[in-house]
C-alpha positions in Angstrom: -15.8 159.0 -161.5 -16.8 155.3 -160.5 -19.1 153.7 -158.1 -17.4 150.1 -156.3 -16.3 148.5 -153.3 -13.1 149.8 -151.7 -10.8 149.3 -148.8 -11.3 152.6 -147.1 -8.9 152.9 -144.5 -9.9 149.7 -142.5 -13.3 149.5 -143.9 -15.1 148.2 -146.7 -17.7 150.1 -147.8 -19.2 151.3 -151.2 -17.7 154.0 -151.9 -17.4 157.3 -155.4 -14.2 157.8 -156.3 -12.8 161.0 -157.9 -9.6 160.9 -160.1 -8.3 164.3 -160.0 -6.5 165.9 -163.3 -3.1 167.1 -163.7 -0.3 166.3 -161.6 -2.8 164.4 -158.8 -3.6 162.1 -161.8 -3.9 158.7 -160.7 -5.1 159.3 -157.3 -8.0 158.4 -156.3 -10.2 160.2 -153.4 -12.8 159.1 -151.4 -16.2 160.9 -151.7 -19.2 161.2 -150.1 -18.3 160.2 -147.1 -19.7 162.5 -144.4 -18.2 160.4 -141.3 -14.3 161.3 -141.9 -13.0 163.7 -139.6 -12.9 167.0 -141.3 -9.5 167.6 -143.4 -8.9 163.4 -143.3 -8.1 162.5 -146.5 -8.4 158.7 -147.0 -6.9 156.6 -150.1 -8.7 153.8 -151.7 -8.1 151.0 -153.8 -9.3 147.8 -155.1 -7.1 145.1 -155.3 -6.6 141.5 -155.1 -7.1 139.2 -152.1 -3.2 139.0 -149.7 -1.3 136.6 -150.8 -0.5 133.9 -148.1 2.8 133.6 -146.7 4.8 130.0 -148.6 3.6 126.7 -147.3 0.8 127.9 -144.7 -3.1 128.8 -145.5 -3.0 131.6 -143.3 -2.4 135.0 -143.5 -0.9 137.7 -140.8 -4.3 139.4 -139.7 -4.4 143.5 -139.9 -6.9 145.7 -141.6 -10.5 145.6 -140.0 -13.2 144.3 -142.8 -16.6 145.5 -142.0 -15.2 147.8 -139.0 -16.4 151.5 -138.0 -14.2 154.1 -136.4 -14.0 154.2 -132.4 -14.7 157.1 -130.2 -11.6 159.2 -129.9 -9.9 157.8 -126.6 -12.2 155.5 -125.9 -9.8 152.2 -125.7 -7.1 153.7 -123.5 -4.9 150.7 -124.0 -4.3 150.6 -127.8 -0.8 150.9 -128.8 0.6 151.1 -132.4 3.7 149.7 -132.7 6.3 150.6 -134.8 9.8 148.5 -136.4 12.9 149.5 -137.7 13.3 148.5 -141.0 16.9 149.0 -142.2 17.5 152.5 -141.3 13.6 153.4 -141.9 10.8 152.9 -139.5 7.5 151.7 -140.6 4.9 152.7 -138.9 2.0 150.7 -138.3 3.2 147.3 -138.8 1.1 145.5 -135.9 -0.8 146.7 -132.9 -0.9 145.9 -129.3 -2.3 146.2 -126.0 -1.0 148.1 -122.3 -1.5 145.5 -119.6 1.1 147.6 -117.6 2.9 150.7 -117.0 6.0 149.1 -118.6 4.9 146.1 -120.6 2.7 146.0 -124.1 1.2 142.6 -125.4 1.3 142.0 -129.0 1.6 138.9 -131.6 5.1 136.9 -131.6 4.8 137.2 -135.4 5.2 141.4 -135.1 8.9 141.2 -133.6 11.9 141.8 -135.2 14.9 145.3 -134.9 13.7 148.0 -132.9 10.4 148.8 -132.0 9.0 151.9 -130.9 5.3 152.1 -129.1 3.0 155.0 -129.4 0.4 155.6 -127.0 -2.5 157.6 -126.1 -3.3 158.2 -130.1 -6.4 158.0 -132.0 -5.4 159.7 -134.9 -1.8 158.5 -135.6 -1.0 161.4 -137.8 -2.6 164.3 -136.2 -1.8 163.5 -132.7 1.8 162.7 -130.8 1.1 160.6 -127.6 3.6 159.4 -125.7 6.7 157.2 -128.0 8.7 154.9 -125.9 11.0 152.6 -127.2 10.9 148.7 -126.4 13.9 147.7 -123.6 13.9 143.5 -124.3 11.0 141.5 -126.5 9.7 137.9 -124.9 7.9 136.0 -127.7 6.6 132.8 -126.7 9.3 130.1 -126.5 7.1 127.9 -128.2 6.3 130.3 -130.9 6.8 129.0 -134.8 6.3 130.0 -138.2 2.7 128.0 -138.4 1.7 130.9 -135.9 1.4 128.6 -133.0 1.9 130.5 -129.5 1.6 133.7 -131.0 2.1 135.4 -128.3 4.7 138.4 -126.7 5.4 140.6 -124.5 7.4 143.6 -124.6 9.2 145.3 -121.9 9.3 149.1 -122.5 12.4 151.5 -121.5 10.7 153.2 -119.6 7.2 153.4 -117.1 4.0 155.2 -119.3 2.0 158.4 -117.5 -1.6 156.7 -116.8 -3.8 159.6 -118.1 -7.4 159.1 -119.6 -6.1 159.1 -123.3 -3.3 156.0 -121.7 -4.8 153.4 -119.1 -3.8 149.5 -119.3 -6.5 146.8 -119.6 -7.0 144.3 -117.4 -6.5 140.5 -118.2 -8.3 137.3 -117.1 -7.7 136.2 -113.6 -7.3 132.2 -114.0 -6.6 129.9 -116.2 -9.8 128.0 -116.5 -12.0 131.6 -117.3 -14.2 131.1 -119.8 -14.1 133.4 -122.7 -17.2 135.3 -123.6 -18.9 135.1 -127.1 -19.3 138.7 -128.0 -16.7 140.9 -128.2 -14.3 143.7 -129.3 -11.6 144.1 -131.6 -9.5 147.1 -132.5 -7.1 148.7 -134.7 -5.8 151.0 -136.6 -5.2 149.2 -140.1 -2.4 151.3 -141.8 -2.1 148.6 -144.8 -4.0 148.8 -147.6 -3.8 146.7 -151.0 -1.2 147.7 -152.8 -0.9 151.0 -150.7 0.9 151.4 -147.9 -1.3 153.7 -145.7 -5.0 154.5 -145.2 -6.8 156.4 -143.2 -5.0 156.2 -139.6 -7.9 156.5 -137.0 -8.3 153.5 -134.9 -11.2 151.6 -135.9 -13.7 149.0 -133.8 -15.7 146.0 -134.4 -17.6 143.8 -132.7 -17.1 140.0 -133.5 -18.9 136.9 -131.9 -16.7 133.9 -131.1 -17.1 130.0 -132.4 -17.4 126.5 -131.3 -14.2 125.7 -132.6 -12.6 122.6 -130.9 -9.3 122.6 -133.7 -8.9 126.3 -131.8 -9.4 125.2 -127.9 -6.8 122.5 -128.8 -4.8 125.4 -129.9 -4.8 128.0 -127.1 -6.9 130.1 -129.3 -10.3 131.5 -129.9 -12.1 132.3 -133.5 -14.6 134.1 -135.4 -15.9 134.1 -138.7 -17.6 135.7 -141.4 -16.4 138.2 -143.7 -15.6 140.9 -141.3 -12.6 140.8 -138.5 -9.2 141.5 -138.4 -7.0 140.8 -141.7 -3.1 141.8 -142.6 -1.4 145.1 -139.8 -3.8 144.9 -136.6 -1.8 141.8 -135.8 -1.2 142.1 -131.9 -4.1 144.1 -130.6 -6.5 142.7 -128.5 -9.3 140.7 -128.3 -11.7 142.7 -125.7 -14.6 140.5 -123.8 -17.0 142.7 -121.3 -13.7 145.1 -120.8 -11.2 142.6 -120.3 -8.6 141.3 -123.0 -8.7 137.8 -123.6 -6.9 137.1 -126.5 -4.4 138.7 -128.7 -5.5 139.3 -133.2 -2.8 136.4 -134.9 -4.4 134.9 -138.0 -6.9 134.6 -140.7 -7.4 131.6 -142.5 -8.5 131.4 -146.7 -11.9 130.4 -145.4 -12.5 133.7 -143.3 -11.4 132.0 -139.4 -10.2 134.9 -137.4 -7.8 133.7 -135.1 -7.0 135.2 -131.8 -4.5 133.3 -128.8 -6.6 132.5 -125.7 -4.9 134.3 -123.0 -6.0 132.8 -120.3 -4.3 129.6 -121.4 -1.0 131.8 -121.1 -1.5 133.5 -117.7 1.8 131.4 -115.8 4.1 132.6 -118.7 2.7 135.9 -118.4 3.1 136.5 -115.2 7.0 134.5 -114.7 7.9 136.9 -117.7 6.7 140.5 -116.4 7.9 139.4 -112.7 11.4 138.4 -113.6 
């Protein structure tokens, strides 16, 4: 038994971990933790820092550092998106947000084969929701590899049932809104060093936004610190006094969180859900 800091689900915290004997040897449980659900069991390891992706200084942003879990329901328009991979699906590769009955916002960077959206979920392996699969993706034309325009929308097969566990969020109305510093992001942070789930409850924290002009020339907001989003919450949103005003992208090697300023993007939003 050892006492250290470990990635628990998507938060870290200090945490006793108990190696088991006999056949569970080499698994590691999390311990005295009196704030899981009852019957969660939650994995934990310490690992290295994620590796960059070749020739770029930032990495795809995902597990929430710092985070705590969310009231059960209480973001209505979270959706966890799942791809195709080959003939398997993983689950949990990015997030994303409802903005309406038939289209979800998420990070250009999350497309690729067939994605399925789950909805109304807070616990992604106790509860069902409603599964829809995506009809035509629209990343940003102007989307690249150095995460500029991270951006997408996807068009679902079919419309969602608005019920209180499933409600969109609302986005800014013009383009020259400005963006609030204090705010919300979400997710449910299925990656975990060298593991390849954690604890799948959806998890909040709040983040206060920069004076970052090399972001405003962007089309993007930032925080900083060593809590926010970091790699398999790419997508979900960035929520401001209720309304979404930027979609999770990046993190940079010196701890900038960055999110696409949505407002910046409402023509191309709008052309794309109305054609």
């Amino acid at each position: 038994m050892g006492l250290g800091n470990f990635f628990l689900g998507t938060v870290l915290c200090p945490v006793t971990v108990v190696t088991p004997p006999g056949p569970m040897a080499g698994v590691s449980y999390c311990a005295g933790l009196p704030s899981l659900s009852p019957g969660l069991v939650c994995f934990c390891l310490a690992g290295p820092a994620t590796k960059a992706r070749r020739d770029t200084s930032k990495l795809h942003a995902g597990r929430i550092y710092g985070g705590k879990e969310a009231v059960p329901h209480s973001r209505p328009y979270m959706v966890l998106l799942e791809k195709a991979v080959s003939k398997n699906r993983k689950a949990g590769s990015c997030g994303g947000f409802l903005v309406r009955e038939d289209f979800v916002m998420t990070a250009a960077h999350c497309n690729g084969g067939s994605i399925k959206v789950k909805l109304g979920v807070h616990n992604v392996q106790q509860e069902q929701g409603q599964e829809m699969l995506v009809k035509q993706a629209f990343p940003h034309p102007n989307y690249d590899k150095e995460y500029n325009n991270d951006i997408m929308l996807l068009k679902l097969e079919g419309n969602t049932v608005f019920t209180d566990r499933v409600r969109p969020i609302g986005l800014p109305q013009t383009e020259d809104e400005e963006v609030p510093k204090d705010c919300l992001v979400s997710g449910w942070g299925h990656t975990i060093r060298r593991v390849n789930k954690g604890c799948p409850v959806l998890q909040d924290l709040n983040v206060t936004l920069d004076e970052n002009q090399l972001c405003s020339d962007n089309h993007q907001v930032c925080s900083s610190g060593l809590n926010g989003p970091a790699p398999g919450d790419s997508g979900g949103p960035l929520v401001c006094n209720g309304v979404a005003y930027g979609v999770v992208s990046t993190k940079t090697r010196d701890n900038t969180y960055i999110y696409m300023r949505i407002p910046d993007y409402l023509d191309w939003i709008n052309d794309t859900m109305k054609n």
